[in-house]
C-alpha positions in Angstrom: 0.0 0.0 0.0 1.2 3.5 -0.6 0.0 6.3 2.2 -0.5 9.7 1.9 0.0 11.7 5.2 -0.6 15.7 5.8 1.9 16.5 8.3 2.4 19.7 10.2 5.4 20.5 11.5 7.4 23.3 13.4 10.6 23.4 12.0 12.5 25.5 14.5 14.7 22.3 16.0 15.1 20.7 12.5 17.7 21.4 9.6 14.8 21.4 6.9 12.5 18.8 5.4 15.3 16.3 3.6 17.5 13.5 5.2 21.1 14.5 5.3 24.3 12.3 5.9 25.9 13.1 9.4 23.3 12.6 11.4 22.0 16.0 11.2 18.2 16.1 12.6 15.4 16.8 9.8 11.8 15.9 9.3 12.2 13.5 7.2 14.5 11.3 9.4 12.0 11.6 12.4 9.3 10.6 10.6 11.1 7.5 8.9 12.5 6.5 12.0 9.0 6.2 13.6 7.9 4.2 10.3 10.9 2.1 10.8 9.4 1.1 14.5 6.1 0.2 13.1 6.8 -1.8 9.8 10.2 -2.9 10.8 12.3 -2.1 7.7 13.4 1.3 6.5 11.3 3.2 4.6 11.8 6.3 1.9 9.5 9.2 2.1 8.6 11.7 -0.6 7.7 15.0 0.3 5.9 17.3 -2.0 7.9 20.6 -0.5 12.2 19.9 0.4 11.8 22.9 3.3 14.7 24.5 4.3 16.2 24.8 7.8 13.4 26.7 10.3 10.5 26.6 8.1 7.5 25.3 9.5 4.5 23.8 7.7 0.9 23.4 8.2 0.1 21.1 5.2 3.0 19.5 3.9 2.4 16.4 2.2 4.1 12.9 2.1 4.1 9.7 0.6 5.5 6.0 1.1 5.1 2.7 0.6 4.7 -0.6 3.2 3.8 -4.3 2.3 2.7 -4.6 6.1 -1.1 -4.1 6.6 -2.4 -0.9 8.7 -5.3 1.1 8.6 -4.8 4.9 8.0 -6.6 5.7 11.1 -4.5 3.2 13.1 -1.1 4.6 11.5 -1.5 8.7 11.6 -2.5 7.1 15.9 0.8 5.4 16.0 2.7 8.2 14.0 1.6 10.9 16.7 2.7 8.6 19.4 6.0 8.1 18.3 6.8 11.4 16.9 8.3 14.3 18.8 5.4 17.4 19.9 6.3 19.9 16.8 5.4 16.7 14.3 1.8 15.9 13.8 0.3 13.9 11.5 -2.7 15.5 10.9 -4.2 12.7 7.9 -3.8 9.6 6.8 -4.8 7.7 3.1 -4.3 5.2 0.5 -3.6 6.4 -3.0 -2.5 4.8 -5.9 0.7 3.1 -6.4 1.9 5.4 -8.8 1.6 8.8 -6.9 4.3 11.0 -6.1 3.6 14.4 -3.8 5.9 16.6 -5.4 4.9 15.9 -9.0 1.5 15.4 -9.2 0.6 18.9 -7.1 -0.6 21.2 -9.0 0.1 24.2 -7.0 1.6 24.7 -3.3 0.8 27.8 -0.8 3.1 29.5 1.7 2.4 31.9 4.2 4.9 34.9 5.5 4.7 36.5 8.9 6.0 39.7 10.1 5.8 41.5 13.1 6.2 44.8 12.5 6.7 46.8 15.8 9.3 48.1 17.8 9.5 45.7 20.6 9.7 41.8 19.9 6.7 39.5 20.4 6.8 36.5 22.8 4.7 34.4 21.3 5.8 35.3 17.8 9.7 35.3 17.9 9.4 31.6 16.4 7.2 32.3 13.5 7.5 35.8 12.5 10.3 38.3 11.1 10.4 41.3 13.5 11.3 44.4 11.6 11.0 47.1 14.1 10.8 50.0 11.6 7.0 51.5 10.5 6.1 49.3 7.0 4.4 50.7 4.3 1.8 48.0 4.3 0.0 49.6 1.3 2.5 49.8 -1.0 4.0 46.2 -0.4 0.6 44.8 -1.1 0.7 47.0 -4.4 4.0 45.8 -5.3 2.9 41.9 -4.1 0.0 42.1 -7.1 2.8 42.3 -9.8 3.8 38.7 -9.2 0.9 37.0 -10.2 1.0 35.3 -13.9 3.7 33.8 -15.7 7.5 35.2 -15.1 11.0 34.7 -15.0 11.8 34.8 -11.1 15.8 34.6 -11.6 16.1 37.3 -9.2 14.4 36.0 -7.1 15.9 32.7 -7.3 19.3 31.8 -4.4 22.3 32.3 -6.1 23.9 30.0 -8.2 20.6 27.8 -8.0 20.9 24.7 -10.5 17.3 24.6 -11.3 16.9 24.3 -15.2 14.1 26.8 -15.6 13.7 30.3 -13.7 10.1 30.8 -14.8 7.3 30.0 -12.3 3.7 30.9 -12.4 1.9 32.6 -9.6 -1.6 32.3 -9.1 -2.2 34.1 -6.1 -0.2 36.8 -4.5 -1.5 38.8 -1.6 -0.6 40.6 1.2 -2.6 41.8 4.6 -2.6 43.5 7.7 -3.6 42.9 11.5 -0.8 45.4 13.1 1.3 44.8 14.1 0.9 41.4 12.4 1.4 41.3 8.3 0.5 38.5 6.7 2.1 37.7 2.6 0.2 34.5 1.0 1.2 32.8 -2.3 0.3 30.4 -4.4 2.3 29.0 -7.6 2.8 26.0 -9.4 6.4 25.7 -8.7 8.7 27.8 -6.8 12.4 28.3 -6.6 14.7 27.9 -3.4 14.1 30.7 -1.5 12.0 32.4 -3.7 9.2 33.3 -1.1 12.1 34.9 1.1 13.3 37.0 -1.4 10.3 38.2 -2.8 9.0 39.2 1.1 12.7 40.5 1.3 12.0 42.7 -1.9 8.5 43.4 -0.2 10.3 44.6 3.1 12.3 47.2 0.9 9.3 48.2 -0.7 7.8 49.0 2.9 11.0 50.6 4.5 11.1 52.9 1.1 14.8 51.9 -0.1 12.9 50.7 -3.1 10.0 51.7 -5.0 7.2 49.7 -6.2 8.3 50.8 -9.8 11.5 48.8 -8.9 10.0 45.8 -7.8 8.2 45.4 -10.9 11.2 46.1 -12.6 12.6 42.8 -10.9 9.6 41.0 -12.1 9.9 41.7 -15.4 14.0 40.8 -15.3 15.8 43.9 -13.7 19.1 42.3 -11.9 18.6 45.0 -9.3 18.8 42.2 -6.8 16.9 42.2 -3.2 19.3 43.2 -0.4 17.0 41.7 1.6 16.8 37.6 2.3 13.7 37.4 4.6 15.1 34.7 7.8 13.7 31.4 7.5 11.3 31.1 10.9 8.8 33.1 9.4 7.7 31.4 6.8 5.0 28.1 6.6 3.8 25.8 3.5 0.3 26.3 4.3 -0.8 23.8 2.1 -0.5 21.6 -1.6 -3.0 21.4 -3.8 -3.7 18.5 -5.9 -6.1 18.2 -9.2 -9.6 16.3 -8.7 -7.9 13.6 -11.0 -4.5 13.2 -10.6 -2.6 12.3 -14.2 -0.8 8.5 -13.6 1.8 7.4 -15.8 0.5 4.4 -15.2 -2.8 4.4 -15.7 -3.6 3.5 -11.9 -7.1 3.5 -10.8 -7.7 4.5 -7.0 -10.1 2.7 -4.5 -13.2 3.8 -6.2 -12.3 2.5 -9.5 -11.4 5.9 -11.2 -8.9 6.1 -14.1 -6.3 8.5 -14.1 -5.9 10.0 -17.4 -2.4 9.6 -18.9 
């Protein structure tokens, strides 16, 4: 059977989503240790989202494969149990053999946090960026609208990135305000390393008035007026992935209830 498993996590304590050699603590080695326990063999995950070092996540989704028998309900039960407090898995369900998180989403969402006030928040150090200076929330949100649609995000993009193709497509790009709480959502059907933290770095600028909103559309539409900015890590959250009603299978798989997946 393969599972598919929603997982939130707070990724303050980890060094990102991916299993790395040296021992170094991530996500993905928790949760495959915990697999281990229950199935008895070693197990790879697929994630739809590789998260970097501190990022958190509310709906990151995973996949893997077992031969041993469980029920969803009985596994995401056992999961929680042997998983550390900022893991939880939050669903559990069979899908075909053929499906892979990352490739069959069709988009992914991430959420941004800032606190913008002069003193520090408690309760928010973890999972906001504290810029003490006054924002300019209305002209970041101005600037945020130029995203959407097709572009080429290179400057955008971490530097010396290997990824074949700078062009992503962003669906939904908005940005709001609770002060001294700002919230920047997007959605896109691909994203580049640390292209959210640039882009709320280039927002940040936009909001301290070191750049205009003329400028950031310049870097949308190729300027390599780079951000200065690199927004930290803690702040940000994949909120959630989407996936289409009918997933396409190379293979042609059906799921429980008998439906073909168009190849």
């Amino acid at each position: 059977m393969r599972f598919k498993l929603t997982v939130e996590y707070e990724g303050t304590a980890y060094h990102g989503w991916q299993a790395q050699a040296g021992g170094v603590r991530t996500v993905q080695a928790v949760l495959e240790e915990a697999v281990e326990k229950l199935v008895g063999v070693r197990t790879r995950m697929k994630a739809a989202g590789r998260t970097d070092a501190g990022v958190h996540a509310l709906g990151q989704v995973v996949s893997f494969r077992t031969d041993k028998p469980i029920r969803p309900e009985a596994l995401a039960r056992a999961l929680n149990a042997l998983t550390p407090p900022d893991i939880a898995v939050w669903s559990v369900e069979i899908v075909p053999e053929e499906f892979d998180p990352r490739r069959w989403a069709s988009s992914r969402t991430y959420l941004y946090r800032i606190w913008n006030n002069r003193a520090p928040s408690v309760f928010w150090r973890r999972y906001s960026w504290h810029v003490a200076l006054p924002l300019d929330v209305a002209a970041m949100a101005e600037a945020s609208r130029a995203l959407v649609g097709e572009h080429d995000f290179a400057a955008f993009q971490v530097t010396g990135s290997n990824a074949p193709s700078s062009v992503r497509r962003v669906l939904r790009s908005d940005l709001s305000a609770e002060p001294p709480l700002i919230e920047y959502a997007i959605e896109a059907t691909g994203f580049l390393r640390r292209m959210v933290r640039r882009i709320v770095g280039g927002l940040v600028e936009v909001g301290l008035g070191t750049r205009s909103v003329g400028q950031f559309r310049d870097l949308v539409a190729g300027s390599r007026d780079l951000p200065r900015l690199t927004a930290p890590a803690h702040g940000l959250c994949l909120v959630a992935v989407q996936y289409p009603e009918e997933p396409v299978s190379p293979g042609g798989a059906k799921d429980r209830a008998g439906r073909s997946f168009k190849t």
